[in-house]
C-alpha positions in Angstrom: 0.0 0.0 0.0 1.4 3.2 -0.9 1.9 5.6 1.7 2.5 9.1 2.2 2.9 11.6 4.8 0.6 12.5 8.0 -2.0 10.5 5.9 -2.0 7.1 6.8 -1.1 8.2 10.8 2.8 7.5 10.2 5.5 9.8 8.4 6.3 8.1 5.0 6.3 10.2 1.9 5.5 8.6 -1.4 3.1 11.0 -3.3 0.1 9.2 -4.2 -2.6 10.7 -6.3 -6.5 11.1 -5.3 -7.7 8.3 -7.1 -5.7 5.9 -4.5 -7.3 6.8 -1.9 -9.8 4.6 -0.4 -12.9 5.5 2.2 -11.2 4.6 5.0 -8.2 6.8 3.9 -10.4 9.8 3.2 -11.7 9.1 6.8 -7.9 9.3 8.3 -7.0 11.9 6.5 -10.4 14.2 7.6 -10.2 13.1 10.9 -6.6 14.3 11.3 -7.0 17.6 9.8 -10.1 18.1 11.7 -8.7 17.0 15.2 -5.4 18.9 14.7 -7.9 22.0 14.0 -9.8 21.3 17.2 -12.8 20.9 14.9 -13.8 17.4 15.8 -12.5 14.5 18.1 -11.5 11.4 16.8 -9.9 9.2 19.7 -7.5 7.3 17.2 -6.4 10.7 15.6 -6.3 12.5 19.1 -4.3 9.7 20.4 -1.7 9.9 17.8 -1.2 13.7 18.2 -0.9 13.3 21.8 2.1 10.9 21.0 4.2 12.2 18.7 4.1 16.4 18.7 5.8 16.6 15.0 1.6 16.1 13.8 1.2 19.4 15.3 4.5 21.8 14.4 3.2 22.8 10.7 -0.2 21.9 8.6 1.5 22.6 5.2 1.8 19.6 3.9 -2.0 18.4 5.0 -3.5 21.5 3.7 -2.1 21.3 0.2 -3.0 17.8 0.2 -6.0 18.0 0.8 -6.8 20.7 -1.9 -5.2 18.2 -4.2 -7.8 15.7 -3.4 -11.2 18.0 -2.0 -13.4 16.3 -4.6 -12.8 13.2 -3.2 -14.2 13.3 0.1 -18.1 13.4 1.1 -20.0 16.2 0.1 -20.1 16.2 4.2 -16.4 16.1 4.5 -15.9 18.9 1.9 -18.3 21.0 3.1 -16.4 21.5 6.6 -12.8 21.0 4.8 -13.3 23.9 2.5 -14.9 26.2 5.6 -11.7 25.7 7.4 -9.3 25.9 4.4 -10.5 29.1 3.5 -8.8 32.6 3.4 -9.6 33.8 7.1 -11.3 37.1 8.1 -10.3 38.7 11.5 -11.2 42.4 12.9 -7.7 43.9 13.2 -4.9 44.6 11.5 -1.5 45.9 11.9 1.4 46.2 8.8 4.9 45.3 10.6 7.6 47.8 11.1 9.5 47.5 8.2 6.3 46.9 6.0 6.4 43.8 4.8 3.3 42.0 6.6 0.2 42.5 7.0 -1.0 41.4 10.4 -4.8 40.1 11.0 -6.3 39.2 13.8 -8.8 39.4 16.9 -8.6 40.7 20.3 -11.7 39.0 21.6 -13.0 35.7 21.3 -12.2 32.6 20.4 -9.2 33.9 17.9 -7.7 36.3 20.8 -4.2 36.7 20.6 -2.7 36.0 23.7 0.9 37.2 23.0 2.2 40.8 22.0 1.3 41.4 18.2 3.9 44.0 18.0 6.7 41.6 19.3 5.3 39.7 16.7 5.7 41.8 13.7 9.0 42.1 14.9 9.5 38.7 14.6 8.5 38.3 11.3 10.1 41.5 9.6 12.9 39.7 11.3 12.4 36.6 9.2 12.5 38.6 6.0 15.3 40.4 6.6 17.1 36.9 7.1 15.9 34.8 4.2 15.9 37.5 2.5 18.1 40.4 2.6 20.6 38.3 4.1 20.4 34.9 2.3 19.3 35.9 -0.9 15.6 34.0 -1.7 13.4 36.4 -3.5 10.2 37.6 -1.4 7.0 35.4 -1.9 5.2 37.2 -4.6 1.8 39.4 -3.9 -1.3 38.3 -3.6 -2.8 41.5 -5.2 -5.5 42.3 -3.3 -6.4 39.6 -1.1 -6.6 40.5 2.7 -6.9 44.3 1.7 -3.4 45.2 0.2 -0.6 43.9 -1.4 1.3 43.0 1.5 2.3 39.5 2.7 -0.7 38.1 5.0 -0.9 36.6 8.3 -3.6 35.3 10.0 -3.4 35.1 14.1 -6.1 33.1 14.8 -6.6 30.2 16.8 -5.5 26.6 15.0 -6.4 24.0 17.8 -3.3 22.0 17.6 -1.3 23.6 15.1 1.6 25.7 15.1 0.7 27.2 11.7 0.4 26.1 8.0 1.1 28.4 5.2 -1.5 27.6 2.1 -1.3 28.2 -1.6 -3.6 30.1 -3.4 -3.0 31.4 -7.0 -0.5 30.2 -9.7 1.8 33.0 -10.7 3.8 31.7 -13.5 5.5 28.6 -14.0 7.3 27.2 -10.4 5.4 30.3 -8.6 2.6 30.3 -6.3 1.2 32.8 -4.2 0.3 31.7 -0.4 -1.0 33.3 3.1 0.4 32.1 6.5 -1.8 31.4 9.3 -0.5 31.5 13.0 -1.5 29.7 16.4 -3.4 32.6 18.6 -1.7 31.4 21.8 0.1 28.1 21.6 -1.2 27.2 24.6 0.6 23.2 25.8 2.8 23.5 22.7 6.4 22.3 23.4 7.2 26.1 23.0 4.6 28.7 24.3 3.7 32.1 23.8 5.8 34.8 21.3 8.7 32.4 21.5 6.4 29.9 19.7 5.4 33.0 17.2 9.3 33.5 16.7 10.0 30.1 15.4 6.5 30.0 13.6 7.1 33.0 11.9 10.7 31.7 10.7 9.1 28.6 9.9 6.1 29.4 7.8 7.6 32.3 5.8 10.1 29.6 4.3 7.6 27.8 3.0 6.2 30.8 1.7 9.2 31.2 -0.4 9.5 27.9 -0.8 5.8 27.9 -3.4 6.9 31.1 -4.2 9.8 30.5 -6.4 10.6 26.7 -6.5 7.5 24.7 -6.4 7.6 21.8 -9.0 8.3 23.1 -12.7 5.7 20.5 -14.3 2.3 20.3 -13.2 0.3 22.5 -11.0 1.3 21.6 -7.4 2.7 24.1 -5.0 5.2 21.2 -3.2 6.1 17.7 -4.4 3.9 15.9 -2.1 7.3 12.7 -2.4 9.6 15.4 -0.5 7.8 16.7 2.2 10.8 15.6 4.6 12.8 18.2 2.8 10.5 21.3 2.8 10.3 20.3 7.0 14.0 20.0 6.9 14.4 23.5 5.8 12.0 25.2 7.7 12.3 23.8 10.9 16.1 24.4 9.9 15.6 28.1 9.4 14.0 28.3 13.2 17.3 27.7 14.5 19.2 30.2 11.3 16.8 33.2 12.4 15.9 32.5 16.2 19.1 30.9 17.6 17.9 30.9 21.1 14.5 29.3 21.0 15.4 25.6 20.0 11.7 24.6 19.0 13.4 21.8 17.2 14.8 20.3 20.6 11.4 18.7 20.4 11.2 16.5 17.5 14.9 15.2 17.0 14.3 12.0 18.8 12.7 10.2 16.1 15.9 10.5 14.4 18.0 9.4 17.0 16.1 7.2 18.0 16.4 5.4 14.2 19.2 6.8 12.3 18.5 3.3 10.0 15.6 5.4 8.8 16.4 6.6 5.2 16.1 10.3 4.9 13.3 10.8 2.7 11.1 8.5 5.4 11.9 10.6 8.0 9.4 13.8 8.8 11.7 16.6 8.7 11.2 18.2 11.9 13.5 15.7 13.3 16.2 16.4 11.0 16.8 19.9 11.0 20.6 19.1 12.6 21.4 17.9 8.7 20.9 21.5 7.1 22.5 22.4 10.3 25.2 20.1 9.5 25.3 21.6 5.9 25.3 24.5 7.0 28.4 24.6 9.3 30.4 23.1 6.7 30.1 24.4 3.5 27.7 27.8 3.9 24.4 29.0 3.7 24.5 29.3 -0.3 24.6 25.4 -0.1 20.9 25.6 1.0 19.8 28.2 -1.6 21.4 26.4 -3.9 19.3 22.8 -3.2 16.2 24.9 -3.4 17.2 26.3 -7.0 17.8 22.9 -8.0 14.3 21.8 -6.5 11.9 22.5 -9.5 13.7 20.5 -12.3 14.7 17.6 -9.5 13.7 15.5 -6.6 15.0 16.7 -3.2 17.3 13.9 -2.7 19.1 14.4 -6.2 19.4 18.4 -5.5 21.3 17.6 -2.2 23.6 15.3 -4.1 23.9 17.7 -7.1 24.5 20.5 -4.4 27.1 18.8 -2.6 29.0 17.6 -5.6 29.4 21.5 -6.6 31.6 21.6 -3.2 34.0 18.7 -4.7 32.0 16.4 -2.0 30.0 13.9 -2.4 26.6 12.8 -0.9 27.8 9.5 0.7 30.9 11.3 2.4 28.4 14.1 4.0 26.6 11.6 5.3 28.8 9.2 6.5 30.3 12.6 8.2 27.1 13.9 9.5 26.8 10.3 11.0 30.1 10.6 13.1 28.6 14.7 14.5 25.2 12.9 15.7 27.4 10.1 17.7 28.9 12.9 19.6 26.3 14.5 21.5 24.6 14.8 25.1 27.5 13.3 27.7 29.8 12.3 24.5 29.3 16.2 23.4 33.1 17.5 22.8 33.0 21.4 23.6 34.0 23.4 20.5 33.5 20.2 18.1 31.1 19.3 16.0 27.4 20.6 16.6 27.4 23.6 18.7 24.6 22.9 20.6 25.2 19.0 20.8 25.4 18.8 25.0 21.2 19.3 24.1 20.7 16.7 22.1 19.7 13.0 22.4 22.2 10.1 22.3 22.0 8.2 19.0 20.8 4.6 19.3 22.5 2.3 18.1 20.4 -0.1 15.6 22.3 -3.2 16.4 24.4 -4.0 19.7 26.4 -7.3 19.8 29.0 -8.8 22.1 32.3 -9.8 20.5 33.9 -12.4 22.2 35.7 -14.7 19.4 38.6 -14.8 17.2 36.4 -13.2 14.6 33.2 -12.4 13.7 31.5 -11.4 10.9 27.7 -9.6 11.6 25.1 -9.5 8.2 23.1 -6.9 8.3 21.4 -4.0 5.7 19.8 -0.6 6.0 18.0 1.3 3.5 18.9 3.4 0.7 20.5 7.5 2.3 20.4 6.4 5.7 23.0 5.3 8.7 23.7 2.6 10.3 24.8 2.2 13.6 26.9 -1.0 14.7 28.3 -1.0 18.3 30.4 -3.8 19.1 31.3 -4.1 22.7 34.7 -5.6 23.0 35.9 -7.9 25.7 36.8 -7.3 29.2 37.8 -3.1 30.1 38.6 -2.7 26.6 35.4 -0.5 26.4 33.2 -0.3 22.5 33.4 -0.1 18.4 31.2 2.1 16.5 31.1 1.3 13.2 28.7 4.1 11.2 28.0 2.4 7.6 26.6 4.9 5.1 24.3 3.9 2.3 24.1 7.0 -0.1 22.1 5.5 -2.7 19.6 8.3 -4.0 18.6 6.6 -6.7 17.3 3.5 -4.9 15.7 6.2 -2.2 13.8 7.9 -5.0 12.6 4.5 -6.3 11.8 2.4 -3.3 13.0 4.0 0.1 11.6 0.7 2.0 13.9 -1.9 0.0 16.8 -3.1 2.2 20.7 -3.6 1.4 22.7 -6.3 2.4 26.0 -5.5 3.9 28.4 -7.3 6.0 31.1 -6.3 9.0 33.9 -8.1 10.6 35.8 -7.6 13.5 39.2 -9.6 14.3 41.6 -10.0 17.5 44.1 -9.5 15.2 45.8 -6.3 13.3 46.4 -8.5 10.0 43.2 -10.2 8.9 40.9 -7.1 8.8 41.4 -3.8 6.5 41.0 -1.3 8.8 43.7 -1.4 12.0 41.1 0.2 14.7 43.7 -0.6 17.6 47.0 -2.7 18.9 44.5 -5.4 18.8 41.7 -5.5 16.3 40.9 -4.7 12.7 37.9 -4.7 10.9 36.4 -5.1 7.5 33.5 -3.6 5.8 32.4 -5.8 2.4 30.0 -4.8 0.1 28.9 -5.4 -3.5 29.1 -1.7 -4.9 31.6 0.7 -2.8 30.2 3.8 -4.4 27.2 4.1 -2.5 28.7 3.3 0.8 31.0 4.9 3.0 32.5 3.9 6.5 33.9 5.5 9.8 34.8 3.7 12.7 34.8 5.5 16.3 37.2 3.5 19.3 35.9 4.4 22.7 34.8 8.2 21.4 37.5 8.5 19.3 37.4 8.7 15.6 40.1 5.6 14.3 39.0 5.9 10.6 36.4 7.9 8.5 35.8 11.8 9.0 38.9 13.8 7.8 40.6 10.7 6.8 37.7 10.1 3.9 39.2 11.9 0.9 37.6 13.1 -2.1 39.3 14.7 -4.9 38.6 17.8 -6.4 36.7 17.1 -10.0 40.0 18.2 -11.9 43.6 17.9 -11.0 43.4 14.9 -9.3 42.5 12.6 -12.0 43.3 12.6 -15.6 41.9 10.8 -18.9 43.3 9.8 -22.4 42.2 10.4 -24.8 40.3 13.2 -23.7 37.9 14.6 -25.1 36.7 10.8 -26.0 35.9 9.5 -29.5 34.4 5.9 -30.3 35.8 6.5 -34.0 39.2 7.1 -32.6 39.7 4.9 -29.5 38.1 1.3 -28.3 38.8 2.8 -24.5 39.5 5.4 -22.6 42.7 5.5 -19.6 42.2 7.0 -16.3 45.1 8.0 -13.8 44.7 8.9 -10.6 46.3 9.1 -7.3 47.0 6.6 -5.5 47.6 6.5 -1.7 46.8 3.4 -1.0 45.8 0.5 -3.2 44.0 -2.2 -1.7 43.9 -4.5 -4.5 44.5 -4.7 -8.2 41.0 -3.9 -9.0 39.2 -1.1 -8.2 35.3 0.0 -8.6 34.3 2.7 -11.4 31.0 4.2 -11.8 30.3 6.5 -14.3 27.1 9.2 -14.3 25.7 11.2 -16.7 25.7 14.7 -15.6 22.2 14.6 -14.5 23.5 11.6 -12.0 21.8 8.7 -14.0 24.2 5.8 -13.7 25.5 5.0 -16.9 27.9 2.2 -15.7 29.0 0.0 -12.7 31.8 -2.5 -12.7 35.2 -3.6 -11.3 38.6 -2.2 -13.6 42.1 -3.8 -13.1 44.8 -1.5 -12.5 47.0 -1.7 -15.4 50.3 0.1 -14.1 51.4 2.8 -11.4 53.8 5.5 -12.1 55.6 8.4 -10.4 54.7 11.9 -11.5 56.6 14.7 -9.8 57.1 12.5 -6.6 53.1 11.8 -6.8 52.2 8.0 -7.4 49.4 7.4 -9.6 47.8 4.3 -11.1 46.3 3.7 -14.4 42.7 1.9 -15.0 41.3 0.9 -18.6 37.7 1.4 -19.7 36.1 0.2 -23.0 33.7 3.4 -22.4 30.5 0.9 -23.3 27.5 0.9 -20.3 26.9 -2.6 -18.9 25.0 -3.6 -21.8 27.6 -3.4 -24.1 25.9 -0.1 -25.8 27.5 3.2 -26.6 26.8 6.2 -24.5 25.0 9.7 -25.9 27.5 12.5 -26.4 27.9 14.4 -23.5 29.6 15.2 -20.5 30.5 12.4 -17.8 31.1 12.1 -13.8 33.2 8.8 -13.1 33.9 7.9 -9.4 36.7 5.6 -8.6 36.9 4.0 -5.1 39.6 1.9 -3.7 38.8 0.9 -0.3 37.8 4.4 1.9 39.8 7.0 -0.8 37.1 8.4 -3.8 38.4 9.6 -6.9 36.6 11.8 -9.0 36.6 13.6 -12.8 35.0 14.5 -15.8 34.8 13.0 -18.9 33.7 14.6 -22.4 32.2 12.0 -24.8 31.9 12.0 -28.5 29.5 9.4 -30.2 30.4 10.3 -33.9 
């Protein structure tokens, strides 16, 4: 059964279209929205918000799925549905200092704002000023009239058991959508309260204003590609923590993560992973976020970080191979001035599998899912404390396909230094086996100490590292190509190649024998052979070419130009 998010009760995102719902999904879905509106009770639905507060932080996603799907419901169901999804009317106004907003709402009744509005409007000229003056995004575009001028609208009303929700309205032009933002009056036994709530909300909600604004899907007439939901709630729960440093809403949700780093990314429901654009962030730059969201209406979310990434001569599977070694250290293993800043707040990860080592050797099968970690702990005999071997799976195009599938994998531990790969101490190694080392990526961490992975995964820069003849490449003129690249350390005398089209379609997968090594300028490099063919034996289409070599943990990179004259 196909799922998607908020909609069957759990957090998986495949997009599913209205025909594929059933009655009894209708049902879920109405009695969700309606209980997290404080319009109806359903005990099931009430009991699930009461459990997990990520149903409550932001009704985005719901809203604009339901709009997708209105007709489908009972006349009944859409009659309340489209009362509560329309444009609000309140008493008041107030346009915010700097002029950007326009402010409704009520000072009596049921919508009573129970926080300062000014404070408020400073919060959310504050917002704008960030995302926009500061990073760059262009202002969600006018509404024209709507709401009385052509200012940005907010609604302060009250939203039962939401933070907010920001909701499309009118297509602009191609990738553009205009939207309105509606606000909690009071967020009364919310896991923040009062204008600190408003703060993050604000930051929150105007991102995914900007978000339908400029880079909603460039085919069809969606504001948000229902499949990557996780990554819209990555970036604006992300942006909370950008705008109001202080707050730390997202303290709140991050232990679903934790709690199953296993998880592949797109299956998680992005409040808990705000710590990746964090992580992101940190390392290469705010313009690495802008940039994902410029790559969003021509691509999936999951390629775009990949693309993004590979811009900074890095590569998907070493970030999150990284970003799996920052999580490890946090709460009592925190390390003051390393890592995440704010890590002494965060949960301890949990590890998905614990065993007890106690043999010559061992060797443990396991698998995870496509973009996700894997956390091993070994404990090791007597005083001599634990392993943590964090096994990266950066297979997006295996995510984007079928994010449930699993992948085998298998780790081995010795009482020895000789029979493993990997020396991890005076008395062990290890060895990490696979059947394709591009799309995997391994640290190993020795009683909180990193023996392997982080800084000691290289990858080289796209040019200068590597080199090709002939280049650019002809079939008329050659029956292969030869690749040299450096070579630290060669495990074997094969080595895996993978070649990509530029739009990171695999065009081929295999093992290449090293055909010679050679000094140049007191550098060693070795030399590979390939017949340029994909694994069908067919030519590729002219064009330009990524190949990734990997010999054990060290990634070599380059372009290649090919000509199919």
């Amino acid at each position: 059964m196909l799922k998607t998010f908020l909609f069957t009760l759990t957090f998986s995102i495949v997009s599913i279209n209205a025909q594929e719902f059933n009655s009894a999904q209708l049902d879920s879905i109405f009695n969700l929205y309606t209980n997290l509106r404080g319009v109806s009770i359903s005990g099931k639905s009430q009991k699930q918000i009461e459990m997990d507060p990520a149903y409550r932080k932001c009704g985005m996603s719901l809203v604009e799925e339901i709009k997708n799907n209105l007709s489908s419901f009972t006349l009944e169901q859409q009659t309340v549905l489209s009362k509560i999804l329309q444009r609000p009317s309140l008493p008041k106004n107030l346009i915010s200092p700097n002029g950007f907003f326009n402010i409704h709402y009520s000072t009596i009744g049921n919508d009573a704002i129970a926080y300062d509005i000014n404070l408020l409007a400073q919060a959310l000229d504050s917002a704008y000023n960030f995302e926009v003056n500061y990073l760059g995004y262009l202002p969600p575009p006018s509404d024209g009239i709507e709401g009385g001028d052509s200012k940005y609208d907010v609604y302060v009303r009250n939203l039962g058991n939401l933070y907010g929700q920001t909701s499309s309205e009118n297509q602009i032009r191609v990738s553009s959508f205009s939207s309105f933002i509606e606000m909690d009056n009071d967020f009364s036994g919310f896991f923040t309260q009062g204008i600190d709530a408003a703060r993050v909300t604000a930051a929150h909600e105007f991102h995914h204003a900007i978000q339908m604004g400029h880079y909603a899907p460039a085919s069809g007439s969606s504001s948000i590609r229902l499949s990557d939901l996780f990554f819209y709630e990555i970036t604006s729960t992300a942006m909370e923590e950008f705008v109001f440093d202080s707050v730390n809403d997202y303290y709140g949700y991050m232990s679903s993560y934790f709690r199953n780093p296993e998880t592949p990314l797109s299956l998680n429901n992005g409040y808990d992973l705000a710590i990746w654009n964090i992580y992101l962030q940190k390392n290469f730059g705010f313009e690495i976020l802008k940039r994902q969201w410029e790559l969003m209406p021509n691509n999936n979310a999951l390629k775009s970080i990949a693309l993004s990434i590979d811009e900074k001569s890095s590569s998907f599977g070493n970030e999150l191979n990284k970003f799996g070694i920052w999580t490890n250290f946090t709460n009592i293993k925190s390390i003051n001035g390393k890592y995440f800043e704010e890590a002494a707040n965060y949960p301890l990860i949990q590890p998905t599998s614990t065993v007890v080592f106690n043999a010559p050797s061992q060797q443990y099968d396991m698998s995870v899912g496509p973009t996700a970690n894997y956390f091993l702990k070994i404990n090791l005999p007597g005083n001599e404390g634990n392993f943590i071997s964090i096994i990266s799976n950066s297979d997006i195009q295996s995510a984007t396909t079928n994010p449930n599938q699993s992948i085998n994998f298998s780790f081995s531990i010795f009482n020895d230094t000789t029979s493993g790969v990997k020396v991890i101490s005076q008395n062990y190694s290890v060895n990490f086996s696979r059947d394709n080392q591009a799309f995997w990526n391994n640290a190993g961490i020795l009683n909180n100490v990193v023996v392997y992975g982080d800084s000691n995964v290289q990858i080289s820069n796209l040019d200068g590292e590597t080199y090709t003849f002939p280049s650019p490449y002809k079939y008329s003129a050659s029956s292969s190509v030869a690749i040299d690249f450096i070579s630290k350390e060669i495990l074997s005398n094969e080595v895996d190649l993978n070649v990509f089209s530029i739009g990171m379609h695999l065009a081929y997968v295999g093992k290449e024998i090293i055909i010679k090594s050679y000094l140049k300028n007191s550098i060693r490099y070795s030399e590979i052979f390939w017949n340029v063919l994909d694994n069908d034996g067919n030519k590729l289409p002219s064009g330009v070419y990524i190949y990734v070599i990997k010999s054990g943990e060290d990634i070599y990179k380059g372009k290649l130009v090919i000509f199919n004259d």
